[in-house]
N, C-alpha and C positions, 0 to 999 in steps of 0.2 A: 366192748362188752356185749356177750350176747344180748338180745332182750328175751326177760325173765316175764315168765305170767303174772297177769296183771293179777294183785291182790287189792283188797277192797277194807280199811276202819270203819265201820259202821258210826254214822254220826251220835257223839252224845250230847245232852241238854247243855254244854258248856256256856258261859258266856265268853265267846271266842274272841267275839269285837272287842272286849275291855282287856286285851292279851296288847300291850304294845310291841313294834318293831323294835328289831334286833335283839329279842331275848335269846333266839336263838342262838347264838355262837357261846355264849355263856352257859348255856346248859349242854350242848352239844360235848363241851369239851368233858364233862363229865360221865357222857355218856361211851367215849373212847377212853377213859384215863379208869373207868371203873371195871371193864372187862378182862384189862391187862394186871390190876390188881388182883383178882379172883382167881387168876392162873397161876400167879405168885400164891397165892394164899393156899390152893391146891396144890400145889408142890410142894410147898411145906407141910400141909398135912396129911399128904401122901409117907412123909419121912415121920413126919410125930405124931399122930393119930390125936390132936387133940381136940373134946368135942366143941371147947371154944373157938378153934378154926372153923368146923364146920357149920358154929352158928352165925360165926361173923360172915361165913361165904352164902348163907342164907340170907341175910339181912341186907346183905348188897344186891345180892340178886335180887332182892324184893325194890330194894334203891333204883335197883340199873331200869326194870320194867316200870315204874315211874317216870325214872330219868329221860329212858326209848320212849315212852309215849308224849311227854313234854316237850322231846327234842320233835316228835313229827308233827307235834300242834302248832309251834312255834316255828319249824321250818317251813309248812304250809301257808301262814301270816306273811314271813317276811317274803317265800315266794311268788304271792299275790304282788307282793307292792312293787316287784323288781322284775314282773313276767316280760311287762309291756315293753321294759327299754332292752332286754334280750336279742340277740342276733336269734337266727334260725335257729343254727345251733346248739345255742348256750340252752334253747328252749328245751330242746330236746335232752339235751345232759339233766338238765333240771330236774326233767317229768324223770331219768331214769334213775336221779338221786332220792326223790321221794320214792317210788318205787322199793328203793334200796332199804329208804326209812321204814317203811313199811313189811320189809322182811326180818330187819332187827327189831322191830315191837314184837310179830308172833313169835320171832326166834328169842326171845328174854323171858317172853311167857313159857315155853317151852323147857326154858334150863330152868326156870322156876318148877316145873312140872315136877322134871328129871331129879333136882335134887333132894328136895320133898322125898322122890321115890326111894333116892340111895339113902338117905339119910334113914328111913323107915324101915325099910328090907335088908341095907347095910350087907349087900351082895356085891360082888364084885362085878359084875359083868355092868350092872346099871349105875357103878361109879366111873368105870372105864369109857362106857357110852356117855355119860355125863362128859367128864371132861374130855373127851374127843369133841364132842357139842358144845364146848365153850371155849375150846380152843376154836373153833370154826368160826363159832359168833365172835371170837377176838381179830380172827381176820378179815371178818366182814366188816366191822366196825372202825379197823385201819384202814381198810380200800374205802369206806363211807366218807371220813374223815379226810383222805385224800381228796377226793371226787370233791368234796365241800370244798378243799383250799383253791380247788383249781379253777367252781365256777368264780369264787371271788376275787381270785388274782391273775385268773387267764382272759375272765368274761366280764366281771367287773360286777357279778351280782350284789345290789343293797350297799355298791359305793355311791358316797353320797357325791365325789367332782366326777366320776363318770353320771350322774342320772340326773345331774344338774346336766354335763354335755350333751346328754340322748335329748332333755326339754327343751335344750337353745336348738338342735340338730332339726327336733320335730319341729320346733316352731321354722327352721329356718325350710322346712321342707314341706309348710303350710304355705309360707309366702311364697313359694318356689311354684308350688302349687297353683294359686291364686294368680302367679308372672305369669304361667302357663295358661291359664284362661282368657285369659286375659290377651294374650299375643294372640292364641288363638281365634280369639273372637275378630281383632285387629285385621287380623291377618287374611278371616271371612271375608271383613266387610269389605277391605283392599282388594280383594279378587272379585267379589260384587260389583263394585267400583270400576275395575279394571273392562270388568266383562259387558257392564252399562256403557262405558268409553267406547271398545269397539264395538259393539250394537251401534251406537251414535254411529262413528267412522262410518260404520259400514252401509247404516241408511242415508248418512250424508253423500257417500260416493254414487248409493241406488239414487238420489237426488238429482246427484251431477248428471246422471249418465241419462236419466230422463231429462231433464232440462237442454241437456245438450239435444238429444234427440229430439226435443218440440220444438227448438231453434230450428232444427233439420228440417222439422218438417215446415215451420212457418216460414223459412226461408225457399221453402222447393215451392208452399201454396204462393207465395208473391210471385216465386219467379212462372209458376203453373197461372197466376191471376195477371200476370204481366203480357205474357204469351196469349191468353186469352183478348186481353183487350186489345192487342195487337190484331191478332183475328178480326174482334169485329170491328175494327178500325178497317182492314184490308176487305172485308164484306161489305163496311156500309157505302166505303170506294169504290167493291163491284157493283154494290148496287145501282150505285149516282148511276156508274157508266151503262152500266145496265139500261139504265131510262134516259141517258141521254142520247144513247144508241139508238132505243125505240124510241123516242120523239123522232129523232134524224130519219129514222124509215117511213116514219110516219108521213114526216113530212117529202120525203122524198116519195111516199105512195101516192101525196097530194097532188105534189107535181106531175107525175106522169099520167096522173088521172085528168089533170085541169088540159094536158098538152094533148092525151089523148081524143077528149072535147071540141076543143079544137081543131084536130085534124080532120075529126068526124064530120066538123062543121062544113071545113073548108070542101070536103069531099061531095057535102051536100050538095052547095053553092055551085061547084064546078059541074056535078051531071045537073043540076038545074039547067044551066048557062046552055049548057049543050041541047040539052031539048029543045028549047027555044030554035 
């Protein structure tokens, strides 16, 4: 169906909340069953011109615009209570069924208008516009009437084992809900967890590889402090010999000096001897 412009019932002081559910379908039905009545009743008094038809087709129409406005206070009620367990869909069927509601209230006002006028002017032209206008509003009120049966046996509007299913559905899609948080959170702290693990790994292995490495090096300084004493182990050896060398020159300087002495001596003694 196309969508039709939006039309607007201006709120009245009713007391709407003291209206209970599902009055609707009960009145609704009389707001379909009274239009096809009115078109019978104009056809017959189209054939017998009598003015008791035309007051009884008055009285109904003053019935039906009651009936139309009862049936959109009461369709408005029960489709509060039934919006929320609605698919997408159905929602939007809904809104274009009130909608709908809403064009049979001004259209009842209106053949109420219309009849008034033929019934007063008793012209033909605004008997004929009349009922072409309530043949129209009889088939708007069949397609209405459709539309009605279909959100409740297609959608399941204001059944009471579907909207018991939609609150176990919701409820089960709270806890669904709540599982999902909940894993989620799980699921953080697990990877939190995970990511603490290897950090750990990963400073344990920078541990290893420093530790190995101060082994490296503690074992190069022993072997570096091994080689060192070894050094001055073979230095304070050179040394010894060092001075045991120089004492042996020493003393060999002594001797050649003591022997020299004596030859000096001897040398003396001999040109003495000879002077003589």
């Amino acid at each position: 169906m196309n969508e039709l412009p939006a039309l607007t019932i201006p709120e009245l002081p009713l007391a709407i909340e003291l209206i209970p559910n599902m009055i609707h379908p009960a009145i609704v039905h009389f707001a379909i069953a009274i239009p096809v009545l009115l078109v019978l009743i104009e056809l017959f008094n189209s054939i017998f011109r009598k003015k008791a038809l035309s007051v009884t087709s008055l009285l109904l129409i003053v019935l039906l615009v009651l009936i139309s406005f009862g049936a959109y206070v009461t369709g408005g009620i029960d489709g509060k209570s039934a919006f929320d367990t609605l698919s997408s869909e159905a929602k939007i069927e809904l809104s274009e069924h009130k909608q709908i509601g809403i064009y049979l209230v001004y259209g009842s006002a209106i053949l109420l208008v219309f009849k008034i006028l033929s019934m007063a002017t008793k012209t033909i032209f605004l008997r004929i516009l009349f009922v072409l206008l309530l043949l129209g509003f009889t088939a708007g009120s069949l397609y209405q009437g459709k539309e009605g049966g279909e959100l409740v046996y297609e959608h399941g509007t204001n059944v009471q084992a579907i909207t018991s299913l939609d609150e176990e559905l919701f409820d089960l899609q709270d806890d669904m809900d709540d599982l999902k948080s909940k894993s989620e959170k799980t699921i953080k702290l697990l990877e939190a967890n995970i990511t603490s693990l290897k950090n750990t790994i990963s400073n344990s292995k920078v541990l290893d590889e420093a530790n190995s490495k101060i082994e490296q090096v503690e074992t190069s300084l022993k072997t570096t402090t091994s080689e060192l004493d070894a050094t001055k182990d073979a230095q304070s050896k050179a040394e010894a010999m060092v001075a045991t060398l120089q004492k042996e020159i020493q003393l060999l300087n002594n001797i050649e000096s003591k022997e020299e002495v004596v030859i000096t001596t001897e040398n003396n003694s001999t040109d003495t001897n000879i002077t003589e």
